[in-house]
Structures are given as structure tokens and as C-alpha cells.
C-alpha positions as CSV (number, residue, x, y, z in Angstrom):
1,X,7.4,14.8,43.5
2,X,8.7,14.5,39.8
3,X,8.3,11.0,38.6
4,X,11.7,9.9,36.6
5,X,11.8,8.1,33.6
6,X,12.3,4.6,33.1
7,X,15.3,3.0,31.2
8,X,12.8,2.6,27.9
9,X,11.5,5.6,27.9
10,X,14.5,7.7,27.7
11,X,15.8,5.2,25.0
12,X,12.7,6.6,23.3
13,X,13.7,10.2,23.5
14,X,17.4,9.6,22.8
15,X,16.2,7.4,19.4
16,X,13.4,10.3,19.0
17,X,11.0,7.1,18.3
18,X,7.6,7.0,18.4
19,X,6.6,4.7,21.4
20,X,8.2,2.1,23.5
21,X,7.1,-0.7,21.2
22,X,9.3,0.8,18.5
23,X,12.0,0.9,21.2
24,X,11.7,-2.9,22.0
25,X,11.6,-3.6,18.3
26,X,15.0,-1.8,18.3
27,X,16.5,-4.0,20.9
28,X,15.0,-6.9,19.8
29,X,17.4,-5.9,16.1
30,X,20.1,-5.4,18.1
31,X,20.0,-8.6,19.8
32,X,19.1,-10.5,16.8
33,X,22.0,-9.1,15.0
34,X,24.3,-9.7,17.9
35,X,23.4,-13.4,18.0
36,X,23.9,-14.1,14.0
37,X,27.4,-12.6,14.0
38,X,27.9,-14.7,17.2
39,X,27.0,-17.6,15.6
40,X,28.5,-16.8,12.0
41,X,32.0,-15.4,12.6
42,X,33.5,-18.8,13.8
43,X,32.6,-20.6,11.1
44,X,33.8,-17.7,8.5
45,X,37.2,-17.7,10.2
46,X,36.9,-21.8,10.2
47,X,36.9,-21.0,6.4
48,X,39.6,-18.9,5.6
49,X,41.8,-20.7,7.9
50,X,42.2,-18.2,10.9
51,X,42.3,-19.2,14.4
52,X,41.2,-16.3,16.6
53,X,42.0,-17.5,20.3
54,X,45.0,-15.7,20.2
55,X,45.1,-12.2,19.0
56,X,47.6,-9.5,17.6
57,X,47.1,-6.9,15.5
58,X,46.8,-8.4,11.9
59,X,43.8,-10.6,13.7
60,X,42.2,-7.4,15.0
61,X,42.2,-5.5,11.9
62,X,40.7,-8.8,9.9
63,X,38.8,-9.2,12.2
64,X,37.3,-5.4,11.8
65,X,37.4,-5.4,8.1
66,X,35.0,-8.4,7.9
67,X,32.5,-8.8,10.7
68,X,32.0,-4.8,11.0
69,X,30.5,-4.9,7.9
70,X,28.8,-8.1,8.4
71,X,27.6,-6.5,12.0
72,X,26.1,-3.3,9.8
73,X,24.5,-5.4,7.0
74,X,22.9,-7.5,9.9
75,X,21.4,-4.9,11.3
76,X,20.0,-3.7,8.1
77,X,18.6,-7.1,7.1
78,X,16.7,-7.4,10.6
79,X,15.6,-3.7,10.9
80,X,13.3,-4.6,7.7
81,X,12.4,-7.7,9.0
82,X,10.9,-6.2,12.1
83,X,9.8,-2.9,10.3
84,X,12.7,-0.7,11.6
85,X,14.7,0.0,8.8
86,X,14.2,3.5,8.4
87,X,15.4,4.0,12.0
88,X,18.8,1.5,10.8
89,X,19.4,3.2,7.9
90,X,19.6,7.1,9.5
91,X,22.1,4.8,12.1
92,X,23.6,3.7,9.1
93,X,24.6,7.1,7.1
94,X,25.8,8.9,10.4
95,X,28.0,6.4,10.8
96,X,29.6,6.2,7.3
97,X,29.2,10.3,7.8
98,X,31.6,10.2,10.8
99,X,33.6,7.6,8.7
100,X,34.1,9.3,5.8
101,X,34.8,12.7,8.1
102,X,37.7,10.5,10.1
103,X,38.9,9.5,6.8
104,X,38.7,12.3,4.1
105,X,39.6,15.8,4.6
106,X,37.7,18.1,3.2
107,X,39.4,20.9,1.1
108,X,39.4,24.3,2.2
């Protein structure tokens, strides 16, 4: 009988890390990171003036521009923190990569 993999363990080969300590270190970044913007985008919007309970596009977008960044910084900040960065920061360029692809064609 072939034994399956648990949850952690193929979040370990997905992330190519080294052991499922770095893979809870991982999660514990991304929940860290997830709470702080919680926590932080209220009061930002408080500050420029914006109520967010009702939505619409021009929301959304500001929305976007400002905590995705704040969201991607975050991560950075607590992947050091909890000795991950390295792992954050390879996230980090394939995502502006795959930005920079969406948004820039290349010449032929």
C-alpha cells in the first residue's frame, strides 16, 4: 500500500523547501502578513478619507494600488524576520516577472 502525502509535505515539494519546519515558517509569514494588512488598511483608508463598505470600481482599483503593495512589502518584512526571505524574494521577482510580461511587450 503506497502511503500519500500529507497536506505539509507536498507544500514542501511544491515550494522545493528544505523541510516542513521551513514550510510552517512560510505559513506562519503568510498569516502574519495577512493579519497586519487586516489590521492596517482601515485605518489608512480612515486617513485619506475613503469609506470602503460600499464598492465600485474606482474603490477596487485604490484599493489594489495601495494594499497590493503594502501586502508584498509585508511579506518581505516578515520573511526576514522569521529567516525566510530568500524564499519571499524568488516569490517576489516571479511575480513582478509575470507583471512586467502582462504589461510590456517585448519587441520582436
Amino acid at each position: 500500500m503506497v502511503k500519500q502525502k500529507n497536506f505539509l509535505s507536498k507544500l514542501q515539494d511544491k515550494w522545493q523547501l528544505n523541510n516542513i519546519r521551513q514550510v510552517l515558517l512560510v505559513l506562519l509569514v503568510f498569516a502574519c502578513t495577512g493579519l497586519t494588512i487586516l489590521f492596517i488598511k482601515s485605518p489608512i483608508f480612515q486617513f485619506l478619507g475613503i469609506n470602503m463598505e460600499k464598492g465600485g470600481f474606482w474603490k477596487t482599483l485604490l484599493y489594489l494600488l495601495l494594499i497590493l503593495p503594502m501586502y508584498q512589502i509585508m511579506l518581505l518584512f516578515y520573511g526576514f524576520i522569521f529567516g525566510q526571505f530568500g524564499f519571499f524574494w524568488q516569490k517576489e521577482k516571479q511575480l513582478l516577472r509575470r507583471l512586467r510580461a502582462i504589461f510590456i511587450q517585448k519587441k520582436k
